[in-house]
C-alpha positions, 0 to 999 in steps of 0.5 A: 522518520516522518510519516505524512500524508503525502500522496494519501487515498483521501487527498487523491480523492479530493483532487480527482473531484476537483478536477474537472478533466476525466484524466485526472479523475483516472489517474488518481484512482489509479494512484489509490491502494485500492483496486478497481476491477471491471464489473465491480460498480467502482468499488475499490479494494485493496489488494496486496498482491497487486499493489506499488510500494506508493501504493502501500505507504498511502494505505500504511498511511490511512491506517495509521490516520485512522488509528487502525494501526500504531506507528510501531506496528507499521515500521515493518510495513514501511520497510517494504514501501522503499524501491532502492534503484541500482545506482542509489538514487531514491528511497522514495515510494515507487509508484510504477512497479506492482509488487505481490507483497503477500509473497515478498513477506512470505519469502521474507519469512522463509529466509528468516527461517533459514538464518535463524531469525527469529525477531524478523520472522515474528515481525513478517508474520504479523505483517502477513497477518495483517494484510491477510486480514485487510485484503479485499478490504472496501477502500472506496468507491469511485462515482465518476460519470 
């Protein structure tokens, strides 16, 4: 599996400032696994709860880059940033659904419970730990005028 930087916060940040349309500035803080809420001074923060499966493969990503997070501790969160569509198409990172990914591994937990699976319910927990321990994490701050 390879794991690039395709789509990540820092490259969205590089072509938001090089482009000179304010569009484009929007959309790449959009795309970023950061939050910016009203009234926050453009500060970014991630958010589990709220995130697209791009979302989370970019902050995977960033962690991984950053030396925060070891490639094998990621193999359970790159699970969760594959969208498989009815018919099959794409395993590519969905980038238009937000998804509370805090609860899908709680569910996850729950049926791991439920069928015995102890491996799988020791991998979500640790997700789940993580997360807990990077949400509302500062993930930038967006200086547009």
């Amino acid at each position: 599996m390879n794991i690039s930087g395709i789509g990540s916060y820092a490259a969205s940040l590089v072509a938001a400032s090089r482009s000179s349309a304010g569009a484009s500035a929007a959309s790449a803080s959009a795309d970023s696994a950061a939050s910016t809420k009203p009234g926050s001074g453009g500060v970014q923060k991630t958010d589990f709860t709220q995130m697209t499966h791009q979302q989370l493969f970019d902050w995977i990503n960033s962690k991984i880059a950053s030396g925060e997070m070891s490639f094998d501790e990621s193999s359970t969160f790159i699970s969760m940033t594959v969208s498989i569509p009815v018919d099959g198409s794409s395993l590519a990172p969905d980038n238009t659904q937000k998804v509370d990914f805090m609860q899908s591994v709680r569910s996850g937990m729950e049926r791991a419970l439920q069928t015995n699976d102890t491996d799988l319910f020791a991998r979500l927990q640790t997700a789940l730990q993580t997360m807990q321990r990077f949400q509302g994490e500062v993930r930038g701050v967006d200086i547009t005028v």
